[in-house]
C-alpha positions in Angstrom: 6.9 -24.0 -32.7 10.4 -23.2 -31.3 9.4 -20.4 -29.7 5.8 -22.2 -28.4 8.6 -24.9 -26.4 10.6 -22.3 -25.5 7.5 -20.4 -23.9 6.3 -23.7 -22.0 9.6 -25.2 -20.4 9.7 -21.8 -19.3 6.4 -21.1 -18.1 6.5 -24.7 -16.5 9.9 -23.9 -14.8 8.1 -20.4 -13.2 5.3 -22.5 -11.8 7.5 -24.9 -10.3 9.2 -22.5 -8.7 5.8 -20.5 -7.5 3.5 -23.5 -6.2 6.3 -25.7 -5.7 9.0 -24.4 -3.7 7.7 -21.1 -3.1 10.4 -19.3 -4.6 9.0 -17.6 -7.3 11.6 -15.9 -9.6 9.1 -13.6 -11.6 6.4 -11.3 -10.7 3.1 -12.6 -11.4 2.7 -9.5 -13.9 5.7 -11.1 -16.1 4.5 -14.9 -16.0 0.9 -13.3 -17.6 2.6 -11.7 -20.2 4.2 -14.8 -21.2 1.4 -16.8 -21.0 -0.7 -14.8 -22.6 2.1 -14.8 -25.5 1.9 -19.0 -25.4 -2.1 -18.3 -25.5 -1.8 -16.3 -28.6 0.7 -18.4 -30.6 -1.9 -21.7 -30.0 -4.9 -19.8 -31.7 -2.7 -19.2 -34.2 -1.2 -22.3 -34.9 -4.2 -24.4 -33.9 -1.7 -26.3 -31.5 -1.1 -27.1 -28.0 1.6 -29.2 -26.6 1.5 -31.9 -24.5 2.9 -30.4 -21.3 1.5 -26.8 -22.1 0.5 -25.0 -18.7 -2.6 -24.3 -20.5 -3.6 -27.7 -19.7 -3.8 -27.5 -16.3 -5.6 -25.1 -13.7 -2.6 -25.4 -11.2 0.0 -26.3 -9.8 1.1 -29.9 -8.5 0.9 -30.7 -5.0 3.9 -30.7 -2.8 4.2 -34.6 -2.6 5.4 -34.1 1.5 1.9 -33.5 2.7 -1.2 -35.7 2.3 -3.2 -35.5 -1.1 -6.5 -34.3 -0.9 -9.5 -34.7 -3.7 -12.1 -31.4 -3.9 -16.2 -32.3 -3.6 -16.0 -30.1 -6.6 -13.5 -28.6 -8.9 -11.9 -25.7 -7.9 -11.9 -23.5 -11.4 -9.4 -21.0 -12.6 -10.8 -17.5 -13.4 -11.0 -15.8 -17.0 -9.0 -12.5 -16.7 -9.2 -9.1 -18.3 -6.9 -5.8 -17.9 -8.2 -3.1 -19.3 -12.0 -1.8 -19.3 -12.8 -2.7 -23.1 -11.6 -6.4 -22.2 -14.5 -6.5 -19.3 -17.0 -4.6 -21.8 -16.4 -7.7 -24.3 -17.0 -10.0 -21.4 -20.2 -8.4 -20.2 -21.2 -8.6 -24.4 -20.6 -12.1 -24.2 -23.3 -12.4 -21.6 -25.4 -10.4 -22.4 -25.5 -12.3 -25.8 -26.6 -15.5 -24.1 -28.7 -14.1 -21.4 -30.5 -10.9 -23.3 -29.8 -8.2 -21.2 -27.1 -6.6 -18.5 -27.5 -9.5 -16.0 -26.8 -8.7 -11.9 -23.1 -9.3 -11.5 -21.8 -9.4 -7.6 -18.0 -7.8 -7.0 -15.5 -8.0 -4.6 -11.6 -8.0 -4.4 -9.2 -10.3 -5.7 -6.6 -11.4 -2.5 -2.9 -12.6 -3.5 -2.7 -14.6 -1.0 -3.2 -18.7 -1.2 -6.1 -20.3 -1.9 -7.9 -22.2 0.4 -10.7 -25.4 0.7 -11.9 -25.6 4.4 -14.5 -28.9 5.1 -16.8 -28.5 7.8 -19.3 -32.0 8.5 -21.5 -31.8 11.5 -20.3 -28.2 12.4 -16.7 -29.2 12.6 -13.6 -28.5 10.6 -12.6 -31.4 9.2 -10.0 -30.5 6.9 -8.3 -27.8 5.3 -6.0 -27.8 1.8 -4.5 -26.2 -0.4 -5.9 -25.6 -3.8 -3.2 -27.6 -5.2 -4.3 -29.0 -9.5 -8.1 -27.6 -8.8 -9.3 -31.1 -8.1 -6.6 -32.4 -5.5 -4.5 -30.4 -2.8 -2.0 -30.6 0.0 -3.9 -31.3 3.9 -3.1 -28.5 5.8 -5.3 -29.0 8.7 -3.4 -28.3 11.5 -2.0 -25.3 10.0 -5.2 -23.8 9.0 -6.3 -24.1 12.7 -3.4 -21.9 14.0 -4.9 -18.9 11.9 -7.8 -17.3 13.9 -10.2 -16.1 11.5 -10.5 -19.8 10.6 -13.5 -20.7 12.8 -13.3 -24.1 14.3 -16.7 -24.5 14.3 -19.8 -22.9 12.8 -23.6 -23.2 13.0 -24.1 -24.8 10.3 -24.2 -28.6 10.6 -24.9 -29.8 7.6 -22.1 -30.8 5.1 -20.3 -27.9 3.0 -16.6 -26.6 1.9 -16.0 -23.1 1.8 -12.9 -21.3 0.0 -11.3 -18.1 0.8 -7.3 -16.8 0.4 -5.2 -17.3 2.9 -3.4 -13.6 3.6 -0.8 -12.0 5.5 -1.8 -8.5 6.4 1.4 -5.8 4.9 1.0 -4.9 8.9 2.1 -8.3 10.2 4.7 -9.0 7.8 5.9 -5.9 8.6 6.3 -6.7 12.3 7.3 -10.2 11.5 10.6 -8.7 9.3 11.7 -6.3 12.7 11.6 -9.4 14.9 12.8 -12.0 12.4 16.6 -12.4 10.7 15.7 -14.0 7.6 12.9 -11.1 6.2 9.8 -12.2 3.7 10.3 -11.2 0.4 6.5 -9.9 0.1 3.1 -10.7 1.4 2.5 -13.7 -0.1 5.3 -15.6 -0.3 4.8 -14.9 3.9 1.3 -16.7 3.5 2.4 -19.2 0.8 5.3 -20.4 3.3 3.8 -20.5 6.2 0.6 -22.7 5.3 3.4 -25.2 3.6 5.2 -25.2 6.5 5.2 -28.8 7.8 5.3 -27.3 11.7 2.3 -25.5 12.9 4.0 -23.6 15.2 5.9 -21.7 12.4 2.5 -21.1 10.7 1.0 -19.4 13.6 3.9 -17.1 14.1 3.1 -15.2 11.1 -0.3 -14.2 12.2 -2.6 -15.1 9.1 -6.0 -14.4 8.0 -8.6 -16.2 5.8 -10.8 -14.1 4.1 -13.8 -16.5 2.8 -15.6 -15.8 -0.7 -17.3 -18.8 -1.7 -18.8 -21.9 -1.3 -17.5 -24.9 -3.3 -20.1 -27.4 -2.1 -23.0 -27.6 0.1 -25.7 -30.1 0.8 -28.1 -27.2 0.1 -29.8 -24.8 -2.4 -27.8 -21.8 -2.9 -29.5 -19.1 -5.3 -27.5 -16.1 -5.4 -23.9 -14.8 -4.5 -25.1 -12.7 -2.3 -27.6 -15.0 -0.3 -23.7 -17.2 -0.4 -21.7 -14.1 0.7 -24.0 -13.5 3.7 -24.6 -17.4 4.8 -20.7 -17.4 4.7 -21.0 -14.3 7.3 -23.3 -15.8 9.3 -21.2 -18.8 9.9 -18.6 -16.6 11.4 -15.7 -16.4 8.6 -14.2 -13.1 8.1 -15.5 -11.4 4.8 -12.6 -8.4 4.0 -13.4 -5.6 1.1 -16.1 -3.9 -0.7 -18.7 -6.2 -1.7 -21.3 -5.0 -4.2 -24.3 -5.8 -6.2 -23.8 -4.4 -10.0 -26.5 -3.6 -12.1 -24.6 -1.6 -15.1 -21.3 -1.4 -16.8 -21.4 2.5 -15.4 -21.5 0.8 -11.5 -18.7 -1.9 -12.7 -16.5 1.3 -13.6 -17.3 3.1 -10.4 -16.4 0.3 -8.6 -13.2 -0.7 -10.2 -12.4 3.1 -10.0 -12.8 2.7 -6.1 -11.2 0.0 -6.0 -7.9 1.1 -7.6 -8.1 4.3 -5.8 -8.6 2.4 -2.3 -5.8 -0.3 -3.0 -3.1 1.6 -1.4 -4.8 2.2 1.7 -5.5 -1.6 2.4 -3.7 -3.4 5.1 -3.6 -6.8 2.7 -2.6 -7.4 -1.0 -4.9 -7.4 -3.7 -4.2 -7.5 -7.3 -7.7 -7.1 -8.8 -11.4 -7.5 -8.7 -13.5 -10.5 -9.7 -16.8 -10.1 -11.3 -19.6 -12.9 -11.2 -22.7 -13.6 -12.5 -24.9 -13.0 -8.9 -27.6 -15.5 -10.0 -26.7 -19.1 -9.9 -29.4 -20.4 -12.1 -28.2 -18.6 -15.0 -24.6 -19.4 -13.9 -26.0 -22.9 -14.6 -26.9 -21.9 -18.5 -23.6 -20.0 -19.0 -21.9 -23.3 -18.1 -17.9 -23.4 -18.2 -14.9 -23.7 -20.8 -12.0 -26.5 -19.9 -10.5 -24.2 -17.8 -13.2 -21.7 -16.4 -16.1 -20.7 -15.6 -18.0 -18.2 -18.4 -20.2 -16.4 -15.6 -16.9 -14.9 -13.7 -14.1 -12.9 -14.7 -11.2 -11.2 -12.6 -10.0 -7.8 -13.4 -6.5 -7.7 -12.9 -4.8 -4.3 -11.6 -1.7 -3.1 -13.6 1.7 -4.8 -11.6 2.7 -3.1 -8.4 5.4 -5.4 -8.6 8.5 -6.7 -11.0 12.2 -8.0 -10.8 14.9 -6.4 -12.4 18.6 -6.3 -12.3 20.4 -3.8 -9.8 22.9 -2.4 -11.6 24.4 -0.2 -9.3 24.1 1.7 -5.2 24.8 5.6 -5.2 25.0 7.2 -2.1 22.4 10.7 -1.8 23.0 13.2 0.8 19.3 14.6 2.1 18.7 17.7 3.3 19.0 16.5 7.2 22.5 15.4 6.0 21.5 11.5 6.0 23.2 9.6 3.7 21.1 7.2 1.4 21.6 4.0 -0.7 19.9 4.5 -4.1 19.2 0.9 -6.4 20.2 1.8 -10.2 17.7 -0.5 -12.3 17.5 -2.2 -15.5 14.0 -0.1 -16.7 10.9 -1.8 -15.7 7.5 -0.9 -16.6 5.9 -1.2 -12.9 2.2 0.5 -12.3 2.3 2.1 -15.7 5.4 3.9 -14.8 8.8 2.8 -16.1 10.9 2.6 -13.1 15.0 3.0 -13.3 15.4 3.7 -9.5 14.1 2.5 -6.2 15.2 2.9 -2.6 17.0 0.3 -0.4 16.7 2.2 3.1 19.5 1.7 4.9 22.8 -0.4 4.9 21.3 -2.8 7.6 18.0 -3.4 5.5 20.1 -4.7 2.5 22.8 -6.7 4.5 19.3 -8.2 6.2 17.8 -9.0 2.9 21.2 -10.0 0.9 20.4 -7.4 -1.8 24.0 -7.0 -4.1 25.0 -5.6 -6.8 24.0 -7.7 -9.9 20.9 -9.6 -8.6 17.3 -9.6 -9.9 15.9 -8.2 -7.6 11.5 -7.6 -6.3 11.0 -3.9 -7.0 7.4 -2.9 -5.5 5.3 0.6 -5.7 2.3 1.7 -5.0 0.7 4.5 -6.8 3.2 7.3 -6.4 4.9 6.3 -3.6 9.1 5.8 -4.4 9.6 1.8 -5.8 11.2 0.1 -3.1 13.6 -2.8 -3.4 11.8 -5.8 -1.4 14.0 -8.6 -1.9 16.3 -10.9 -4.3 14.8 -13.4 -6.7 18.0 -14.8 -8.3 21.5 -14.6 -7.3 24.6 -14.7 -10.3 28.2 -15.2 -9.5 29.2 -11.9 -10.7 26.8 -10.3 -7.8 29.0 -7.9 -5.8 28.6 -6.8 -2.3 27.2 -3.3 -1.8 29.4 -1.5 0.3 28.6 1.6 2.8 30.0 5.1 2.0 33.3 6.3 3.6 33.0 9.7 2.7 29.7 12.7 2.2 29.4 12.1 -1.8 28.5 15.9 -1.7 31.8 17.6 0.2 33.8 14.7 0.6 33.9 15.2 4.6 33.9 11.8 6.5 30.5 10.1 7.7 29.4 9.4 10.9 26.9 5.9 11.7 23.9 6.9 14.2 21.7 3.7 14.5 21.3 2.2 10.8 21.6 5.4 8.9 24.9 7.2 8.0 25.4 11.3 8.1 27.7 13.5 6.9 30.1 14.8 9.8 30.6 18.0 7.5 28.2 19.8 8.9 26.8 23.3 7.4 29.9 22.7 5.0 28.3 20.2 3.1 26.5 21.9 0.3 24.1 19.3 -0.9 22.2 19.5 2.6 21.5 23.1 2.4 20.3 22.9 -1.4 18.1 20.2 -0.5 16.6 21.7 2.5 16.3 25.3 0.6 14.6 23.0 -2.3 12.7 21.5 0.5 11.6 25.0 1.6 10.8 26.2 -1.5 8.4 23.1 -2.8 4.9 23.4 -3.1 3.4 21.8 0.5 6.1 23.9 2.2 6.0 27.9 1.7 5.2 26.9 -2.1 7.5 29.5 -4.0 7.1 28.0 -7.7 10.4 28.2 -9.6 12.7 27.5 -7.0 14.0 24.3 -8.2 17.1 21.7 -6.9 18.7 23.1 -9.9 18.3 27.0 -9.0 18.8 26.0 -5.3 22.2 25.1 -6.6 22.3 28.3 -8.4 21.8 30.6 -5.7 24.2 28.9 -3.3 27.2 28.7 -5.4 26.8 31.6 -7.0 25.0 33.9 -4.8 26.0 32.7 -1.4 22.5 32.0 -0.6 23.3 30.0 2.4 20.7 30.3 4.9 16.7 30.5 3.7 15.7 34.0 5.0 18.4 35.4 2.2 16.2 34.3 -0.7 13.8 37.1 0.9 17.0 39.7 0.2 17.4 38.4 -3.5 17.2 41.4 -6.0 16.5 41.8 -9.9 20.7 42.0 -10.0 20.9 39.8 -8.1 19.4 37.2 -10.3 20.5 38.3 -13.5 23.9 37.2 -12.5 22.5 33.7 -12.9 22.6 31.7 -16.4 19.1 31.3 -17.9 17.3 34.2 -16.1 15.6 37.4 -18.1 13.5 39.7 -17.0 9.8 37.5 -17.1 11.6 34.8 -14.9 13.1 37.1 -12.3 10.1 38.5 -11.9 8.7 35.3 -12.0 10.3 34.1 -9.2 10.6 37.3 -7.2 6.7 37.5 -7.2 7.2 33.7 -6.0 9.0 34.4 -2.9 7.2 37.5 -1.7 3.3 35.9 -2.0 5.0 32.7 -0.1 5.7 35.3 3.2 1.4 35.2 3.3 1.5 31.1 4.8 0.2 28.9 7.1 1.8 27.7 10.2 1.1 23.7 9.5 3.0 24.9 5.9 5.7 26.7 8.1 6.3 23.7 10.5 7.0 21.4 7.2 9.5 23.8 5.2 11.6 25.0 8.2 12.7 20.5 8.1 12.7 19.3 11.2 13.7 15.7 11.1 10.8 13.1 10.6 8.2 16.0 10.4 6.1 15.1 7.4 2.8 17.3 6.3 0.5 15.7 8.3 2.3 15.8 11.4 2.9 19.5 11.1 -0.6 19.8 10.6 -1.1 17.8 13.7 1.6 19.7 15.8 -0.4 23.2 14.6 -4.0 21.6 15.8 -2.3 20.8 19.1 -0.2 23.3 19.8 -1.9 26.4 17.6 0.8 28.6 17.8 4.8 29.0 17.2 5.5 30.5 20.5 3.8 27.4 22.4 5.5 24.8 19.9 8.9 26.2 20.9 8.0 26.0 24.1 6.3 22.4 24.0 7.6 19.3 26.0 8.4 16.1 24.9 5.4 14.9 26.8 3.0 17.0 24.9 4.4 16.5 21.7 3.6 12.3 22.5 0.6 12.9 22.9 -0.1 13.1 19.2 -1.4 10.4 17.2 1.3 8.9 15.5 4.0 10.6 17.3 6.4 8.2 19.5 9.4 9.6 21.5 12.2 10.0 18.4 9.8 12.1 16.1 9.0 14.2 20.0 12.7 14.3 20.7 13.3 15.2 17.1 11.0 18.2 17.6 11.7 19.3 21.1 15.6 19.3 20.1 15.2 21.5 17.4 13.8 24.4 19.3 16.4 23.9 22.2 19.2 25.1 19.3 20.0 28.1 19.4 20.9 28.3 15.3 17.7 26.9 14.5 16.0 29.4 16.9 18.1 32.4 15.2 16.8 30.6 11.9 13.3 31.2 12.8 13.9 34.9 14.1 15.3 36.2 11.0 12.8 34.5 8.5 9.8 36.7 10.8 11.9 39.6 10.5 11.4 39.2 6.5 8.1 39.7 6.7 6.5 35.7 6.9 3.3 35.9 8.6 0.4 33.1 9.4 -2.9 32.9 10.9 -2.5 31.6 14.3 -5.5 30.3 15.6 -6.7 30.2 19.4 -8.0 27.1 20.7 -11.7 25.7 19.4 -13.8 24.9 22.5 -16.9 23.3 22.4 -19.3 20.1 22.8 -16.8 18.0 20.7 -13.3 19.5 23.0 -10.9 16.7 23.5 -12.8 14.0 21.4 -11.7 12.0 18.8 -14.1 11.2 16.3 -14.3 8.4 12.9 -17.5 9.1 10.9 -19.0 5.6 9.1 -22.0 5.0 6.7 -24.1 7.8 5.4 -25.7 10.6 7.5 -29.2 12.1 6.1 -28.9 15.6 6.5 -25.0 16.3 6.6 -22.5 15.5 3.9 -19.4 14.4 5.4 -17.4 17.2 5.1 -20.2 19.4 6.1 -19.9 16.8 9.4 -16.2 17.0 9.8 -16.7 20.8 9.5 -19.3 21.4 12.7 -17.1 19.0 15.2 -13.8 20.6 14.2 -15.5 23.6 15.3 -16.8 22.6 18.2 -12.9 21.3 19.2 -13.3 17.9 17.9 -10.7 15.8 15.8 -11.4 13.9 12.9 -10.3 11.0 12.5 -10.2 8.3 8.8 -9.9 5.2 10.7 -10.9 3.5 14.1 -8.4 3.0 16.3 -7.8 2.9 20.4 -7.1 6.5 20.2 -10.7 7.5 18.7 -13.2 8.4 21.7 -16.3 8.5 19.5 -17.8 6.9 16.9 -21.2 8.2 14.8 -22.8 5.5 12.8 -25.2 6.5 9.9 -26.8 4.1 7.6 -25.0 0.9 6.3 -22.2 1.9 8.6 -19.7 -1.1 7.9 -16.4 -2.5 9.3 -15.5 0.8 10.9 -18.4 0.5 13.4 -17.7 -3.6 13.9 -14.0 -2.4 15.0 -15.0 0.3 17.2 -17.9 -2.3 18.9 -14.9 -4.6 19.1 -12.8 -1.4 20.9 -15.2 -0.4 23.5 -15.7 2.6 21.7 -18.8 4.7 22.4 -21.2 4.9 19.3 -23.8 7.1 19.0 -26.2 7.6 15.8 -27.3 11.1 14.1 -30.1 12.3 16.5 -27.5 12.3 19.2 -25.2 14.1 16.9 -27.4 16.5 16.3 -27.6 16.9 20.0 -24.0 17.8 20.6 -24.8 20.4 18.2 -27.1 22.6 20.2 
């Protein structure tokens, strides 16, 4: 019992802080565990307290705006996070129903949730979800956001829901042009729809993205037939929306899901699964707190707090010095996490990070954690402080822009073991063996100080080093000499010029197709690539202007490195730009991608304004709405297979 009040003052305190202030001091992932802990000890002791946040659906509403009562009860979701918890779900129904029955699924926004009113075509009023039955009126706010249709077709009477979002790319512009960053997402949409002055709502550029239909003065049969009325009246619909027939289709499309998370411009944190036929949602009725025909299946967190312990200072291989966050441990994304990068010194004066705070640590899939925020400030907290001196050679630093470099040039030896690592790894000339650690090796022991000497090294060489017999020499000699057999897009990457990343050497080799014309390249051509603005084009253009790099590039030829160097593909595709969407009846899509490349086309993953063609097969989706939106031209297969000929 102790530990159940414990669990509740606590649990209450969090959700104060969350749906009241909109401050939250937890993740989302911690609160579950917690509450699922409260969950637990009630079955087990057959108890629930009076104030117990198992009681309620929600939040309060903030008493500063007018109160608001729902047509209908806005329910809670049952939740699940693993694959055997949705298979004992799905055997659940299909005990009461007989069989598998049709289940719709789409994504799961974090955002805020939303009830918008229309009456005689008009929006009436919008709130906040607020207790499930009564929310804050946020009206005028709602009509700032521009998915939010002021009117629809429809004139009958009928509330729709849907999440209010801030897109990752509008909080990110928001944060450049604003002192005071957002901590996340959607704490950015949270704030901004509780903010009593409209004008400071629309200045964070939200979205609604609508997923249901609360009440209506008409029959509505399936979630489907409600997904596509809710089109038709003109709201924005965002993610993968599918009809399920099988537990084998429910895993496929989790699988996509999870796979496709990282590549979506909003935050979601998992799926919800519904019972498509409304009838039998009507036999499967509801619990106190949800309803027993739809479940959400929550992702693993991509998002904690923890306690920075501690900043180092790193050296990179370009001889930029960087801030490294020292963690308390935290399981994040099934991953325990004990480091995370802070950026630069400007980024964590901007966002009051110190030494000592709990602090939001995000990550997605396998990109580095990053430190977005504080949650909690203690009075020990220190100030983090930038470097005086290169923690590799002790030479002093200079400040270009935000970042700090070492002033020690070729001196310092942690930039030349990190660039020779860099060299060495496997989507740069890919010479397995050549570790940071034997990077090291060879530089202070060998004198290895430039990279064409590792195509010098000798059995004697290497035996000189600790560790190293006769297998690994000729291990890593065998390494060395099938890496001079490359690629020039592989070459571009290892030889580390600034910024230069594995797709845009790939790029630079599909523009420029050769060394020689990259040397020789202008900053004007180099612009011209997707993605490429004028630092990354003065980044390149500089480095083939210097004369040591230029020696650099001689002597690693002389060695013997060698790559295919292709002429330029000309052909009914030349100078085009082109996204392929929905499915094509005689081409798979790489056999597509295949027959434009060689007739000089581009392929491109997304629409943008830089793509000059789109071709739309069957069930093409929002990529041909965005290029019909852009002007774009859009042609279908026959006329592809016309450009063939």
């Amino acid at each position: 019992m102790d530990r159940m009040r414990e669990l509740v003052d606590l649990l209450n305190k969090y959700s104060y802080e969350y749906y009241v202030l909109d401050s939250p001091t937890v993740s989302d992932s911690e609160y579950d565990r917690l509450y699922d802990e409260l969950v637990e000890l009630e079955k087990q002791t057959g108890v629930v307290l009076d104030d117990s946040p198992t009681k309620r659906i929600g939040g309060e509403p903030l008493k500063k705006f007018e109160q608001s009562r729902h047509l209908n009860k806005l329910y809670s979701l049952d939740k699940c996070q693993s694959l055997e918890g949705f298979e004992e779900w799905i055997n659940r129904l299909i005990k009461v129903n007989g069989k598998f029955p049709e289940l719709t699924a789409e994504y799961k926004f974090d955002g805020l949730t939303l009830n918008l009113l229309y009456e005689n075509g008009k929006l009436v009023k919008a709130a906040t979800r607020g207790n499930g039955e009564i929310g804050e009126v946020v009206t005028e706010q709602v009509k700032t956001i521009r998915s939010v249709p002021l009117s629809i077709p429809y004139k009958g009477k009928v509330e729709f829901q849907g999440e209010g979002i801030m897109k990752l790319s509008s909080l990110e512009n928001y944060n450049k042009n604003n002192p005071i960053p957002l901590k996340n997402a959607r704490n950015g949409a949270a704030g901004a729809i509780r903010n009593l002055d409209p004008k400071e709502t629309a200045k964070r550029k939200l979205d609604v993205f609508c997923y249901n239909i609360g009440y209506s003065d008409f029959e509505i049969t399936t979630q489907r037939g409600m997904r596509d009325f809710i089109k038709e009246q003109g709201f924005m619909t965002e993610g993968e929306f599918a009809v399920i027939k099988s537990i084998k289709e429910a895993e496929d499309y989790i699988r996509r899901a999870e796979e496709n998370r990282p590549k979506l411009d909003y935050l979601i944190d998992g799926l919800v699964f519904k019972v498509n036929d409304i009838s039998l949602r009507e036999n499967l009725g509801y619990t106190e707190k949800f309803p027993r025909w739809a479940i959400a299946y929550k992702f693993k967190a991509d998002e904690e707090t923890t306690i920075l312990k501690d900043v180092i200072w790193q050296i990179s291989r370009t001889g930029k010095i960087n801030p490294l966050a020292i963690l308390e441990p935290v399981e994040l994304s099934g991953a325990t996490v004990k480091r995370a990068t802070l950026n630069n010194i400007d980024d964590i004066k901007k966002k009051k990070i110190k030494i000592g705070s709990r602090v939001f640590v995000r990550r997605s899939n396998d990109v580095i954690p990053e430190v977005m925020g504080v949650s909690e400030y203690h009075d020990t907290d220190r100030e983090i402080e930038p470097p005086k001196k290169c923690p590799a050679c002790g030479a002093d630093v200079v400040k270009k822009g935000v970042f700090y470099y070492c002033a020690g040039g070729e001196a310092c030896s942690s930039k030349f073991i990190k660039a020779l690592t860099h060299f060495a790894s496997k989507d740069a000339m890919d010479i397995e063996g050549l570790s940071e650690k034997t990077s090291e090796a060879l530089f202070n022991e060998l004198r290895i100080d430039s990279f064409s000497k590792i195509y010098d090294l000798t059995p004697s060489d290497l035996e000189k080093l600790e560790g190293y017999k006769d297998k690994k020499i000729a291990n890593l000699l065998n390494a060395i000499e099938k890496s001079k057999d490359t690629t020039l897009a592989r070459f571009i990457y290892a030889i580390g010029i600034e910024g230069i990343g594995k797709k845009t050497a790939k790029d630079l080799t599909k523009k420029f197709n050769t060394l020689e014309k990259l040397k020789n390249a202008t900053k004007e051509e180099v612009s011209q690539i997707d993605g490429v603005g004028e630092i990354l084009a003065d980044n390149v253009v500089s480095f083939f202007k210097d004369g040591k790099n230029l020696n650099m590039l001689d002597s690693l030829i002389s060695k013997g490195i060698s790559f295919e160097e292709k002429s330029v593909k000309k052909g009914s595709f030349t100078g085009q730009k082109v996204v392929l969407t929905g499915a094509l009846s005689k081409y798979k899509r790489s056999e597509a991608k295949a027959l434009i490349e060689e007739r000089g086309g581009e392929v491109a993953d997304s629409v943008s304004k830089g793509v000059t063609l789109v071709i739309a097969g069957e069930d093409a989706g929002s990529k041909l709405d965005k290029a019909m939106k852009l002007g774009i031209k859009i042609i279908d297969e026959r006329e592809f297979e016309k450009m063939l000929l």
